[in-house]
C-alpha positions in Angstrom: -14.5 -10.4 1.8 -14.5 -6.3 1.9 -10.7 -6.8 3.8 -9.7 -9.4 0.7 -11.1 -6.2 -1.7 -9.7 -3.6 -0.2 -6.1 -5.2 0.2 -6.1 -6.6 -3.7 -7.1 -2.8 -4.5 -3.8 -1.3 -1.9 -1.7 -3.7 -3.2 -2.6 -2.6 -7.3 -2.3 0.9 -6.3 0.8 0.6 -4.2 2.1 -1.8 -7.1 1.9 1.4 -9.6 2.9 3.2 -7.0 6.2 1.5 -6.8 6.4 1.7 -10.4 6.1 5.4 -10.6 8.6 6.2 -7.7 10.8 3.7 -9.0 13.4 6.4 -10.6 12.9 9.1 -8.0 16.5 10.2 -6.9 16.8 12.7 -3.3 15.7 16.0 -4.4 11.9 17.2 -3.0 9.5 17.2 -6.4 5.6 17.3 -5.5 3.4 17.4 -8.5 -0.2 17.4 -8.1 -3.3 17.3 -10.7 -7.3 16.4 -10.1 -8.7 13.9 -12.1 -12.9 12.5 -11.3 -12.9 14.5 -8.3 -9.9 13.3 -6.3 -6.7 15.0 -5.8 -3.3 13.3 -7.0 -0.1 13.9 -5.8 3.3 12.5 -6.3 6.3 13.4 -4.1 9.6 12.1 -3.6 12.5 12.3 -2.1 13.3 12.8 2.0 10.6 15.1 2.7 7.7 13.3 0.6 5.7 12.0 3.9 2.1 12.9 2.9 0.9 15.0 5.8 -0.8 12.6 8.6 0.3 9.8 7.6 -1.3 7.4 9.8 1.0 4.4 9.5 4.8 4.1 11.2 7.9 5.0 9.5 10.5 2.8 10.2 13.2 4.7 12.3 16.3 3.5 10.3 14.5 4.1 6.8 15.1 6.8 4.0 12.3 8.3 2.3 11.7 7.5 -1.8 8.5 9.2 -2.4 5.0 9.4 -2.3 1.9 9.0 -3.8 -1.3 10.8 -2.2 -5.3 10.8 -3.6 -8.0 12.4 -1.9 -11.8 13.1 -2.6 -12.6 16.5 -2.6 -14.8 15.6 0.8 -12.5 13.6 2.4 -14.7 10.3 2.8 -11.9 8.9 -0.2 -8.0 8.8 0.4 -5.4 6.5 -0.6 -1.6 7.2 0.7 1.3 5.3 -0.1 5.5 5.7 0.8 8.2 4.0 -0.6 11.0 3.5 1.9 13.9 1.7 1.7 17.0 0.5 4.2 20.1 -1.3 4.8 17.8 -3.5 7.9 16.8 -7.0 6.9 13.3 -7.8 5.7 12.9 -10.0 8.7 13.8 -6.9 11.4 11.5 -4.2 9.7 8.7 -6.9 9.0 8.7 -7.7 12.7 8.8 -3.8 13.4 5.8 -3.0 11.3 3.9 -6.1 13.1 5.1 -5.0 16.5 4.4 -1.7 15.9 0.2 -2.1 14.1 -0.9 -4.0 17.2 0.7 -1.3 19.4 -1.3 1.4 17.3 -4.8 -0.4 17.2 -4.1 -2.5 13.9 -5.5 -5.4 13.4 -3.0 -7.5 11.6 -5.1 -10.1 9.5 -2.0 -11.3 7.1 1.3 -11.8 7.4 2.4 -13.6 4.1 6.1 -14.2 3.0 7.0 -15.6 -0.5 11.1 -15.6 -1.0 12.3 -12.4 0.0 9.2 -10.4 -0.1 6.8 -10.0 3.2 3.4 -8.8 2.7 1.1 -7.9 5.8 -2.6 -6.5 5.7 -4.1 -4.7 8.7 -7.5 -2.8 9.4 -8.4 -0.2 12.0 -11.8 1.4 12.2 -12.2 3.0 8.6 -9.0 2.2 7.4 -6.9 -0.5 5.1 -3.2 -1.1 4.9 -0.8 -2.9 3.3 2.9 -3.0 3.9 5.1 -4.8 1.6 8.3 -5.1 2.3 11.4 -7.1 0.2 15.1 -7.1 0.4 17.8 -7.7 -2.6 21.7 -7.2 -2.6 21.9 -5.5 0.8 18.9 -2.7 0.2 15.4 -3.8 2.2 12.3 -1.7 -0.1 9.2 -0.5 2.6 6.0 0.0 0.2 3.4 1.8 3.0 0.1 1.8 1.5 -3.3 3.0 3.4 -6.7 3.6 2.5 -10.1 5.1 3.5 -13.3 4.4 2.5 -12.0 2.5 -1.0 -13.9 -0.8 -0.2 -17.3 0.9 0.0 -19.3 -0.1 -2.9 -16.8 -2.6 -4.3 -18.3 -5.4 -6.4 -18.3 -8.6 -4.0 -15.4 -10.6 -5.0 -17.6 -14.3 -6.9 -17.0 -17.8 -5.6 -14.8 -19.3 -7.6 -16.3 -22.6 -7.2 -19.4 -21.7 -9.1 -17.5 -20.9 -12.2 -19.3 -20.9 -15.3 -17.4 -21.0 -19.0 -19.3 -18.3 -21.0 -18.1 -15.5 -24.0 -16.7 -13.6 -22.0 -15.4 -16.4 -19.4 -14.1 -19.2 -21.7 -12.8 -22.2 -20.3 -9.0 -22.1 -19.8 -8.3 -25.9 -20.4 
């Protein structure tokens, strides 16, 4: 259940973090602020790769930006890159797969719905997500990764033993 967590939380995060890097054009802004105790930064253009970042970049890809939070002792840190190429969604998908299992990852979804791929992968400590869809020639590489976000996450309820109350009515 923690994976199921932790990837519903990477792909939330790396769905705002789309939206925020959406507009980013090719110039090298980094703006950072602290908010509850974690760093935030926001990068894009080509040199935007948050430092470390654990996950491959694929080789044909140009940089968008980033989005970066920390804890101020480390035990906390999301990461995400938005990438983007002229490759099929089928050829980076396979590289990203290829490329986790040669690095440790544990792949534990692959998932494709029309022309977007999403896969999920775990190693030690650490969560990804890569998402990765292609429209009118242009394939988009959303990178997320995470450490130590699915500690002390509500468990996820069984949705069989649904119960209608006030604050869950039924939907019928």
């Amino acid at each position: 259940m923690t994976g199921k967590i932790a990837a519903t939380t990477s792909g939330m995060a790396l769905l705002s973090a789309t939206i925020l890097l959406a507009g980013c054009g090719a110039g090298n802004k980094e703006i950072s602020f602290t908010s509850g105790g974690m760093t935030h930064t926001f990068a894009e253009g080509q040199g935007s790769i948050p430092k470390d970042f654990p996950l491959p970049i694929y080789p044909k890809a140009t940089t968008t930006g980033s989005v970066s939070a920390q804890g101020g002792d480390d035990a906390e840190r999301s990461r995400f890159l938005m990438l983007s190429s002229t490759d099929p969604a089928d050829r980076v998908s396979a590289f990203y797969v290829d490329q986790l299992k040669s690095r440790g990852w544990k792949v534990d979804t692959r998932q494709r719905t029309g022309n977007l791929v999403n896969l999920s992968a775990a190693r030690e400590d650490m969560d990804a997500n890569v998402m990765v869809s292609s429209e009118g020639g242009k394939t988009t590489i959303s990178l997320a990764v995470s450490k130590g976000s699915a500690e002390g996450a509500a468990p996820v309820e069984d949705p069989s033993k649904y119960e209608p109350s006030k604050v869950t009515p039924p939907t019928d």
